[in-house]
N, C-alpha and C positions, 0 to 999 in steps of 0.2 A: 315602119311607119310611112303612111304615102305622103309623099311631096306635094307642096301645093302648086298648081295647077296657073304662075302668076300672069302668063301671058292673057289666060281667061278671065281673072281678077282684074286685070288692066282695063281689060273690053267695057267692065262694068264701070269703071272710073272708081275702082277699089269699094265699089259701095258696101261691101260688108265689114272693110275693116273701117270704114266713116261709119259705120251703124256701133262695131263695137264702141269707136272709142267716145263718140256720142254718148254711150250707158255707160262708161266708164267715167267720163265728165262730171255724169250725173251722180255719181255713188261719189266719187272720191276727188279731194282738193289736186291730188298731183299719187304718179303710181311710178316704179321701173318698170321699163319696157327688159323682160330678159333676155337672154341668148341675143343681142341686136344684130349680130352678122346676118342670123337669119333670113333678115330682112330684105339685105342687099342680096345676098345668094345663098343656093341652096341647095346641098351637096345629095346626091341621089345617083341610084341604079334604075334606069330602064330596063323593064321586063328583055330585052336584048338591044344589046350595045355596050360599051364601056361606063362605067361609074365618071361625072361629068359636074360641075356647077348650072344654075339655070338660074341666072341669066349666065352666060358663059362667060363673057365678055366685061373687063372691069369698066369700060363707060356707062353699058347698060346696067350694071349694077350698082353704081351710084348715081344712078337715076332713078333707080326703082327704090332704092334707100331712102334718097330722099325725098322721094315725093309721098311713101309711105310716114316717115319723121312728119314733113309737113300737117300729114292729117290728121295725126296725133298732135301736133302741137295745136293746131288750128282749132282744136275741143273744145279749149279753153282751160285743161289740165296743167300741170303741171307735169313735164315729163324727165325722169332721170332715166340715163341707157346703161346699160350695164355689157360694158366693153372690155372685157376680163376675158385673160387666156391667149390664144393666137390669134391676134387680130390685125388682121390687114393695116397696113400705113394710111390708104385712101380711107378708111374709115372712120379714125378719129380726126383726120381733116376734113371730110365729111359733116361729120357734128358738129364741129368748130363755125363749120361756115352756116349750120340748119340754126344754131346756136340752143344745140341739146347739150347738157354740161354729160360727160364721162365719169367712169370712177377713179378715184385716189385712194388705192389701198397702201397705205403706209409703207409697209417692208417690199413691194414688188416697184415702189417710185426710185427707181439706181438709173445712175450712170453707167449701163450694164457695156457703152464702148470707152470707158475709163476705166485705167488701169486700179485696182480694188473698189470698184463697183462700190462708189460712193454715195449714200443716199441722197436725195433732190431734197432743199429744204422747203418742206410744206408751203412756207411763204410764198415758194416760188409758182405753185400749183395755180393752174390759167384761172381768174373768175368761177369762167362757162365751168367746172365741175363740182365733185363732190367727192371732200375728203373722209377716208373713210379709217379707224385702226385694224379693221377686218369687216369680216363676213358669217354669213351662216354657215359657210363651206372650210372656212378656213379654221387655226388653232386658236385659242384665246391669246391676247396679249402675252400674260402671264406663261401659259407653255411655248410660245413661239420664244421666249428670251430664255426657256429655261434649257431649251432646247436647239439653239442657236450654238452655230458655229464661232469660234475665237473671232473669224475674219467679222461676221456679219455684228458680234456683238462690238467691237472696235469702232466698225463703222456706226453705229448707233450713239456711240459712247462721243465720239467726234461728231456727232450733229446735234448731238443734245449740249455738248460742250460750245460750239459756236454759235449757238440759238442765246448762251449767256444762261442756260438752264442747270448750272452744274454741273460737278465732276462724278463719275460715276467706274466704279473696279468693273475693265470687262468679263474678270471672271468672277464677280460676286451673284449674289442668289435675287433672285427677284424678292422686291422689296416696296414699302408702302412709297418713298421716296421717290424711286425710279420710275414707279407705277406714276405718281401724276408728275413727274417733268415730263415723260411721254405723253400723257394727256394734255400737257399746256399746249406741247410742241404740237398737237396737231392743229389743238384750238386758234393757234397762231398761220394756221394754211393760207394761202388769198383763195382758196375755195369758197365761194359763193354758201354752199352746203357742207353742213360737217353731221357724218353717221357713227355714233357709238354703239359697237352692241354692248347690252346689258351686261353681258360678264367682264366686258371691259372698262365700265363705268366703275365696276366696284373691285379691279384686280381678282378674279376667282378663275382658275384652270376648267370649271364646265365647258363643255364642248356641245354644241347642238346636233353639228352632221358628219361624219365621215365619207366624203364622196368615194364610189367603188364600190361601199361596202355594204352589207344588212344587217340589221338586227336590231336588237331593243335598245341598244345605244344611242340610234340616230333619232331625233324629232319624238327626244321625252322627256327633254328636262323640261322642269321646270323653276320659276321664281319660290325663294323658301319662304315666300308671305304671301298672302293675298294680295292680289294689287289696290284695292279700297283701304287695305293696312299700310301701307309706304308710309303714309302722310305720320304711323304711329310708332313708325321701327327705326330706332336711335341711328343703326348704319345709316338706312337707308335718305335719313335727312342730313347728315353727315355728309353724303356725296350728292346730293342734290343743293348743297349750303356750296361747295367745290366745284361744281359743273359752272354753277350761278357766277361764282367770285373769277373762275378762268375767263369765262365766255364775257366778261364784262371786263374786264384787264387786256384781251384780246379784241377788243371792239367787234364783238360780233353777236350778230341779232337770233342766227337759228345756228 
């Protein structure tokens, strides 16, 4: 794939990605920006020479981060970044300072230089982001615990214990119980934003993508109702009565 070209993008004062995100503004209330590293730099081989970053330099590339953030915020959108994976330190203080919120995906938020890698409690989570129980990339709730390690479900069991959410076997089976202490516990994040996917909202092991992989697995589930039917399908108002009574018990608006 060819690299973009940013010193020349620069020349223009970014005017193509102010034109994207102008039509972007226009279509949509607020979008994720994906891959964000990208933005700041960008990893490529020169037809000859060594494999390199461009801007090469970490000053230059939080400059060019954010003055690209800038123009996307400047739209008038709303913009969430999606800062998942290996990401640079100067990055998400980067965003901190653009005041673009990042993601909080639930089981990857550890005290990964504490000794058993204890979860961070949601509460704790800065405003500026967005708490998330997963992803389209990731497992569902319900198979991450059922597939979880002693250590990791321990640690789970101890934060939902001092959240005041109950006591929970870390070797029992996933259950309708465990299912919403986990979902209070996140409702309770100081995340500004909070993202449920759908299979999480209603405990069910579907899985949307397996990154790596091909085949008729990935990007074809689908919902087993019409979405015009929700409003008629006993679950489905069940857990949307549940989302309603959390999200108001946690004083929170979205």
């Amino acid at each position: 794939m060819p690299t973009y070209r940013w010193d020349r993008i620069a020349e223009t004062g970014y005017a193509w990605i102010r034109q994207r995100a102008r039509r972007m503004a226009s279509l949509y209330d607020g979008y994720r920006v994906d891959h964000l590293v990208g933005l700041y730099r960008t990893y490529g081989k020169p037809m000859a020479g060594e494999p390199s970053f461009t801007p090469p330099e970490e000053p230059a590339q939080v400059a060019q981060g954010e003055t690209i953030l800038r123009v996307l915020v400047d739209s008038g959108a709303e913009i969430l970044a999606e800062d998942l994976g290996l990401v640079p330190d100067f990055v998400r203080a980067s965003l901190a300072r653009v005041g673009v919120p990042g993601c909080k995906v639930l089981r990857w938020e550890r005290g990964w230089h504490t000794p058993g890698h204890p979860f961070i409690e949601p509460a704790r989570y800065p405003a500026s982001s967005a708490a998330m129980t997963g992803t389209h990339d990731t497992e569902t709730l319900a198979a991450w615990w059922t597939g979880a390690s002693s250590g990791d479900r321990q640690a789970s069991v101890a934060l939902l214990r001092a959240a005041g959410l109950g006591e929970f076997d870390p070797a029992g089976v996933w259950s309708p119980s465990l299912h919403d202490a986990i979902l209070a516990l996140v409702y309770r994040s100081g995340s500004d934003n909070l993202y449920l996917p759908i299979q999480d909202v209603f405990g069910w092991f579907d899985r949307i993508n397996v990154p790596g992989t091909i085949g008729d697995h990935n990007w074809t589930w689908r919902l087993p109702w019409p979405v015009d039917a929700l409003a008629h399908v006993p679950e489905a108002v069940a857990r949307a009565a549940f989302c309603l009574r959390t999200s108001r018990a946690a004083s929170r608006s979205r």
